[in-house]
N, C-alpha and C positions, 0 to 999 in steps of 0.2 A: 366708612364701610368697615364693619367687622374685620379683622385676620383671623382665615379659617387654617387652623391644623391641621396637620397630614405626620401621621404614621411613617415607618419606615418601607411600608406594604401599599403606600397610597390611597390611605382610607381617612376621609376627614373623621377625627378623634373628639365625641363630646363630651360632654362636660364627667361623666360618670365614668369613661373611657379613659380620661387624664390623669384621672385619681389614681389610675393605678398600672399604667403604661408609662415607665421611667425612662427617657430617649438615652439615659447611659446604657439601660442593657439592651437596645435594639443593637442586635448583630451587624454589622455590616461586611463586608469585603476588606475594608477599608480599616476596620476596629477591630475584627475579629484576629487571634494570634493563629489558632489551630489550623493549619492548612486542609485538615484531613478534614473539616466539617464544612461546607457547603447550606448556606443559607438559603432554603428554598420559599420564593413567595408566591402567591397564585398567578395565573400566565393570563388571565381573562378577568374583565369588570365581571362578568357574574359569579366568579369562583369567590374575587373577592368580597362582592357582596354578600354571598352565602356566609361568610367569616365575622359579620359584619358583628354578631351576639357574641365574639370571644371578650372584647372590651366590658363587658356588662359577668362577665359569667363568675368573678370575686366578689359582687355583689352579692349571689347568694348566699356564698359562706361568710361576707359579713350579717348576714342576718341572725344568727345565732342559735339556727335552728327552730325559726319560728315561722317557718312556712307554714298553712296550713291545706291539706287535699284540696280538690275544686269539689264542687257540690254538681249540682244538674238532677241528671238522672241516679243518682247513687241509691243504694238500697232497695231500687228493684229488679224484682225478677224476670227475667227474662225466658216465658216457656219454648220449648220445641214449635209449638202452634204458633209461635209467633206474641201472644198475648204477656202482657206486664202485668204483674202484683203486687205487692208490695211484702218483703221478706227478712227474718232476723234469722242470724246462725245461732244455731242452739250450741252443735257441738261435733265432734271428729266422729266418722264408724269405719269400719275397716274395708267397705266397700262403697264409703260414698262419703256426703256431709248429709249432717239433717238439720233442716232449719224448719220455723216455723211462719207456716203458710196459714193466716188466718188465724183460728183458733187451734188447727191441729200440727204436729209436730209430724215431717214430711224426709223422709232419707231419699235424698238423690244419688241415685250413682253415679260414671261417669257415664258422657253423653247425655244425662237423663234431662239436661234444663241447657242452654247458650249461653247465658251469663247472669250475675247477679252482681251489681253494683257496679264499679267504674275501674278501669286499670289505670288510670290518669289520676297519678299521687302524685305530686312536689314530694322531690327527695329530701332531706334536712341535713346529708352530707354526703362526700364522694360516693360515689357507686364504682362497683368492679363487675364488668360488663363476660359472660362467658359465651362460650362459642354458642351455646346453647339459645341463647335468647335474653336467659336470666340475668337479673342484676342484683348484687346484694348491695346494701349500703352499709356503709363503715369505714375504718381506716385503716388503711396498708401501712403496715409499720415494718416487715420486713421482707425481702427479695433476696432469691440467689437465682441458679442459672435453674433449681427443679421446682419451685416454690416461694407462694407468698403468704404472707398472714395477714389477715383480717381481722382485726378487731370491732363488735358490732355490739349495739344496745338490744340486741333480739337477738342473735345468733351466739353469742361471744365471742370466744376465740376458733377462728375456723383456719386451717392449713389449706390452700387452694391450689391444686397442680397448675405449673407453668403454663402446661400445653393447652390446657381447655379455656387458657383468658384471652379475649379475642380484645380489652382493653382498660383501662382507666379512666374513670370520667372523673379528674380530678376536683373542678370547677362547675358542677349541673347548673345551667342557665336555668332562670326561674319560670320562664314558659316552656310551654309543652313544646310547641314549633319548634325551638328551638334548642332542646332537650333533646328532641327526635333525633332534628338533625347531628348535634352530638355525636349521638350515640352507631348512629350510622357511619359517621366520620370514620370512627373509631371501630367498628367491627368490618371495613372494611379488607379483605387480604391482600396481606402485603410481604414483602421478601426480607423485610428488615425491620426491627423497632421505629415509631417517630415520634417526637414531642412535641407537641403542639402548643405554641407559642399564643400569653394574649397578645402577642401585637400583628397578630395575622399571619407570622410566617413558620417555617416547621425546621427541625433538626433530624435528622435519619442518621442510626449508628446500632449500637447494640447497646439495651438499656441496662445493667450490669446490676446497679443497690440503689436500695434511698438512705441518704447520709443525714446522719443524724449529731444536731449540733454538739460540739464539746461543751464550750459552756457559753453563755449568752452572752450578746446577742444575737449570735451566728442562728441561721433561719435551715430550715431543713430541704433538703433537694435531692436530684438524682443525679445520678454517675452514669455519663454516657459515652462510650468509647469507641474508635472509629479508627482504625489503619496506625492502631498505636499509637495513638493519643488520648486524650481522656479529658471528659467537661463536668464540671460541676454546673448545674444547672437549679437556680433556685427554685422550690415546688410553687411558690407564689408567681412567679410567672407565667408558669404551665396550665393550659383549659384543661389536657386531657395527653394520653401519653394511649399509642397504639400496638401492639405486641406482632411482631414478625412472625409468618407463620409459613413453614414449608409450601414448595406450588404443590404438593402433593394434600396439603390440608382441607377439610371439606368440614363446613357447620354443617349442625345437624339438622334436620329438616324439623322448621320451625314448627309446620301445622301440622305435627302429629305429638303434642304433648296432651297426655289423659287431662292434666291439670291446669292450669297459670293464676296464682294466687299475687295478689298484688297488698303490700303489706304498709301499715302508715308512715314504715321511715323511707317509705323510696323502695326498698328491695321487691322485684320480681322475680318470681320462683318459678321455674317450668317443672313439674313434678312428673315423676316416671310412679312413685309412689310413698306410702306414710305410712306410718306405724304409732299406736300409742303405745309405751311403754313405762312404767312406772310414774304415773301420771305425767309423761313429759311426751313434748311430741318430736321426731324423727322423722327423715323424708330422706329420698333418694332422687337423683336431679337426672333430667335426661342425658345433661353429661355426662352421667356416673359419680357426678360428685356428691357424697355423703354429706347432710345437714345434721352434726350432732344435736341429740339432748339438751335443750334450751334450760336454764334457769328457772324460763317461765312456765310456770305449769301450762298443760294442752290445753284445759276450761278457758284459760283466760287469754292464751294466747290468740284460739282463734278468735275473738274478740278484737285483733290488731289487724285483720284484714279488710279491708276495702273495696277489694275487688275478685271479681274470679269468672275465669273461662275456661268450658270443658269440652272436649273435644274426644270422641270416639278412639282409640285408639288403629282401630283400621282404618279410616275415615281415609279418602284419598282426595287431599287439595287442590283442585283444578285452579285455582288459583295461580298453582306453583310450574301449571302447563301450557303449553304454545296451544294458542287456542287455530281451530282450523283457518277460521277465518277475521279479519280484523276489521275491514269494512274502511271505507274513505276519510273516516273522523274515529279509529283507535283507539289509539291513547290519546293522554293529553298532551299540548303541545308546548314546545317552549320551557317554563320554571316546572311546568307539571308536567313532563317527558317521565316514561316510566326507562328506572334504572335498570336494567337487567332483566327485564322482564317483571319487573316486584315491586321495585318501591319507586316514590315518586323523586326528580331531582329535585326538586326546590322544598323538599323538606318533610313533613306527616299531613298525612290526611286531620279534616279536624271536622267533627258533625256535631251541631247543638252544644259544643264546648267542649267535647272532649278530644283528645288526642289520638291517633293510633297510627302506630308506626309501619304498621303492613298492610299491606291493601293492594287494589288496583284500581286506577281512574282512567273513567270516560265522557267523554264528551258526549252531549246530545247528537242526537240523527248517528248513531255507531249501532254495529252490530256484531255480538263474537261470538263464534259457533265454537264450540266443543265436542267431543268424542265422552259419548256417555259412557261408563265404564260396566262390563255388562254383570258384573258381581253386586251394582249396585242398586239398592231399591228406596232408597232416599236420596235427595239434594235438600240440606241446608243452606241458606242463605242469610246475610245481613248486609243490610246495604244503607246507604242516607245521601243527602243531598249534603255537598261539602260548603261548608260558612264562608267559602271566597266567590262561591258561584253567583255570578250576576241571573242568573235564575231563579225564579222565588221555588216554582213548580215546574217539576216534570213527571211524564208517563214512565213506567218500565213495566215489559210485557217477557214472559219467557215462553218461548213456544219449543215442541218436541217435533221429531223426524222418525217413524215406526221403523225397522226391520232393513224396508226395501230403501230407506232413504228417503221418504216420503211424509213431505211436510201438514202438521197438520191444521188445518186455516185457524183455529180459534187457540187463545194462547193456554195454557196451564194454569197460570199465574198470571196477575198485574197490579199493579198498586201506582201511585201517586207520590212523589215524593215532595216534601216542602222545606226549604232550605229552615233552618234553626230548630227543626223538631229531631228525637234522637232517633238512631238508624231503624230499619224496618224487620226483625225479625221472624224468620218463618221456616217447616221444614213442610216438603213438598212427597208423597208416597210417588212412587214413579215404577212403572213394570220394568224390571231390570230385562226381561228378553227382547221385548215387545219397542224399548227405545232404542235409537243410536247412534242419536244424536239430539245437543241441545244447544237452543240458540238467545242468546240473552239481546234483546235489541229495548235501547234508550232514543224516544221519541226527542227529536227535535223542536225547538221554543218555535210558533209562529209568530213571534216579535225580535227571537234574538238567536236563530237559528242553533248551530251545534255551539249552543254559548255556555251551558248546562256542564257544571261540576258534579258527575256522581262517582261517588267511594264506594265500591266496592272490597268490601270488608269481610265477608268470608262465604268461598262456595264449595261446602265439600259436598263429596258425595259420599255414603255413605253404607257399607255392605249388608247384607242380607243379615237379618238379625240385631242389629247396635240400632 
C-alpha cells in the first residue's frame, strides 16, 4: 500500500504539491521562534478543502508566462435584445468604443450593448487586487505604510495608494475556479494584514516591505511584524497576501462601473472613464485610481483587450438586494451556500467555460420576488445554467405584480436554459408606475427535482432614459 503524505494543515500532498512544499518551513508551534505569530490553520475539512489549489498555485508562475486566454464564446457581441453577433474593436471615442458590426463601423456608448467577448483571461503573472473590483497584473517591487509599485508590461510603472488594495494574488492558480476563489480569499475584510501560506496555513501581523535580496542566492520576501517582532517570510512560499482594512472600510459597489475591460495579461479594469491623449490612452478607475499614459499607443492597445462589460451608470443591482421573498429552495445549498448574500462559498459560478466571480445561484423549484424600483423602466438580465448542474434543462419564467400588488397570470419573459450553452442575455421595457413588483421563479426537474444549478449573473434595473 502506498504511504500517503500529509501537510502540516492535514491535507494529503500530491505529487505537484511536493515539489514545492518544503516540511522545513511548515510553521509549527513546536519550530516556530516568534511567540508573537500564531500559526492559523482551517478549523473544518471543508475550509481545508477550499485550500486545497494553494499547492498547485507556483505552477503557474513556473510556466513562464505562457498561459493562453480560454476561447468559447469570445469575440461576440452580446446585444441589449439579448441576440449575439459576431464583432471587432476598431478603436477608443470619448463617449463609447466603435467596433465593427458586419460591414459597418458601430460606436457604442455605455449601456449601449452587455458584453463583447469573455472576462475569463489566465493571468501570466501576480495580479494586485483593488477594493474596486479591478486587478492589474504585474510586479510589486516596492511597499511602505502609503504605497506600492507596480511594475506591468501594459501599464508600466504605476504608484498604487495603500488604502484602495484590498490584496495580492501573489501565485494565480491556473483555473478560473480556482482563481475566483483566490481572489475572494483575499478581498475579504479583515482588521489586520494575512499571508497566505502554500501549505494551507496563514500568518496575521502588519505586512511592513518586500525584501529585496542583497546578493544571491537569497530569494525575495516580505517583512511581517506582530507585538514587536518581525518575520521574514519567503515570497516563494506565499499564494497571496491580504491587506487590513479599518471596520469602517467599505468597497465600492461593484455593479455600478460604466466599464470592465478585461486585458490579455490578466489585468481587469473597472473604469469610471478614458481619455485619448496624444495618441495614448488614459483612464480613471472607480477607485479613483489614475491609469497613466501607456507606452503603447491607444490603436493598438485597444487591440490587448478580451473582454468587456458595460453597465449603465444609474443602473440599480437588484442583485446586490434582499430579495422579498426566497421561497423553500433559495439559494443554493451546501458548497454553493451564497456568501453574504452575493457570492457563492465553494467558489465562481462557471457557464459553457467561462468563469464569473459575481453572481447569484438557485436552485430549481425557487422563487425570489423583488421590489421593482419605481424610476425604472428596464430590467436587464443574464443568466445560464451552471456546468456542475446535474440538470441538462431548465425553465425560467419572470412574471410582474401591477400597482395594487396584483399578480399577473402570464409571465413577461421565459426561456429555457441548457447546461454548456453560454448565458442568456436579454433587456426587458417594463412600466416603471404600473409595476411593483417582480418575481423571478426557476421551474423544478420532473426527474431531478430542485437539482438545477442556475447562475444568475446580472439583474439590473435600469432608469428612465439609459
Amino acid at each position: 500500500m502506498p504511504v500517503r503524505r500529509f501537510n502540516e494543515g492535514g491535507l494529503p500532498l500530491s505529487e505537484q504539491g511536493r515539489q514545492h512544499v518544503d516540511p522545513r518551513f511548515a510553521f509549527t508551534r513546536r519550530r516556530f521562534c516568534y511567540k508573537a505569530f500564531q500559526v492559523n490553520r482551517p478549523r473544518s475539512v471543508g475550509a481545508l478543502a477550499s485550500l486545497l489549489f494553494a499547492g498547485f498555485c507556483l505552477v503557474t508562475q513556473a510556466g513562464g508566462g505562457q498561459l493562453l486566454e480560454q476561447t468559447g464564446a469570445d469575440r461576440q457581441l452580446q446585444l441589449n435584445q439579448g441576440t449575439r453577433v459576431p464583432a471587432s474593436l476598431v478603436g477608443w471615442k470619448p463617449d463609447g468604443i466603435e467596433m465593427k458590426v458586419g460591414e459597418s463601423p458601430t460606436t457604442f456608448a455605455v449601456g449601449g450593448f452587455i458584453s463583447w467577448g469573455s472576462l475569463t483571461v489566465l493571468p501570466r503573472e501576480s495580479l494586485l487586487l483593488l477594493a474596486d473590483g479591478s486587478m492589474l497584473a504585474g510586479q510589486v517591487s516596492f511597499l511602505d505604510a502609503d504605497k506600492l509599485r507596480l511594475t506591468s508590461r501594459l501599464w508600466g510603472e504605476v504608484a498604487v495608494p495603500r488604502r484602495i488594495v484590498s490584496g495580492w494574488l501573489v501565485a494565480p492558480q491556473a483555473g478560473g475556479r480556482g482563481r475566483a476563489l483566490q481572489c475572494d480569499r483575499l478581498a475579504e475584510q479583515r482588521s489586520q494584514d494575512r499571508v497566505w501560506l502554500v501549505s494551507g496555513d496563514w500568518l496575521d501581523g502588519d505586512f511592513q516591505h518586500i525584501t529585496s535580496p542583497e546578493k544571491p542566492p537569497q530569494t525575495v520576501g516580505v517583512q511581517l511584524t506582530k507585538a514587536g517582532e518581525t518575520l521574514q517570510v519567503p515570497l516563494g512560499r506565499i499564494w497571496g497576501i491580504s491587506f487590513g482594512k479599518p471596520d469602517e472600510f467599505k468597497s465600492s459597489n461593484r455593479g455600478s462601473a460604466p466599464w470592465t475591460l478585461a486585458f490579455e495579461d490578466g489585468s481587469l479594469l473597472r473604469v469610471r472613464s478614458w481619455a485619448v491623449n496624444n495618441e495614448r490612452w488614459e483612464a480613471e478607475l472607480m477607485s479613483g485610481l489614475e491609469i497613466p499614459s501607456t507606452s503603447i499607443p491607444a490603436d493598438q492597445l485597444i487591440h490587448r483587450i478580451r473582454g468587456i462589460r458595460t453597465t449603465p451608470a444609474t443602473a440599480i443591482d437588484l442583485l446586490e438586494a434582499t430579495p422579498l421573498q426566497e421561497g423553500q429552495q433559495g439559494w443554493l445549498q451546501a458548497d454553493w451556500q451564497s456568501k453574504g448574500g452575493r457570492r457563492p462559498e465553494g467558489g465562481a459560478f462557471q457557464v459553457s467555460g467561462e468563469v464569473f466571480r459575481l453572481g447569484r445561484g438557485v436552485l430549481g423549484g425557487s422563487t425570489l420576488v423583488y421590489v421593482h424600483p419605481q424610476t425604472a423602466d428596464a430590467l436587464r438580465l443574464r443568466v445560464g445554467m451552471d456546468d456542475s448542474s446535474p440538470v441538462e434543462e431548465i425553465g425560467i419564467k419572470i412574471f410582474i405584480a401591477d400597482a395594487s400588488g396584483k399578480w399577473q397570470a402570464q409571465p413577461i419573459w421565459e426561456t429555457k436554459l441548457v447546461r454548456g450553452r453560454p448565458p442568456v442575455g436579454q433587456t426587458l421595457r417594463i412600466d416603471a408606475v404600473e409595476v411593483s413588483r417582480i418575481a423571478i421563479n426557476t421551474q423544478a426537474s420532473e426527474d431531478l427535482g430542485p437539482a438545477a444549478r442556475v447562475d444568475w449573473l446580472e439583474l439590473l434595473a435600469i432608469p428612465n432614459g439609459d
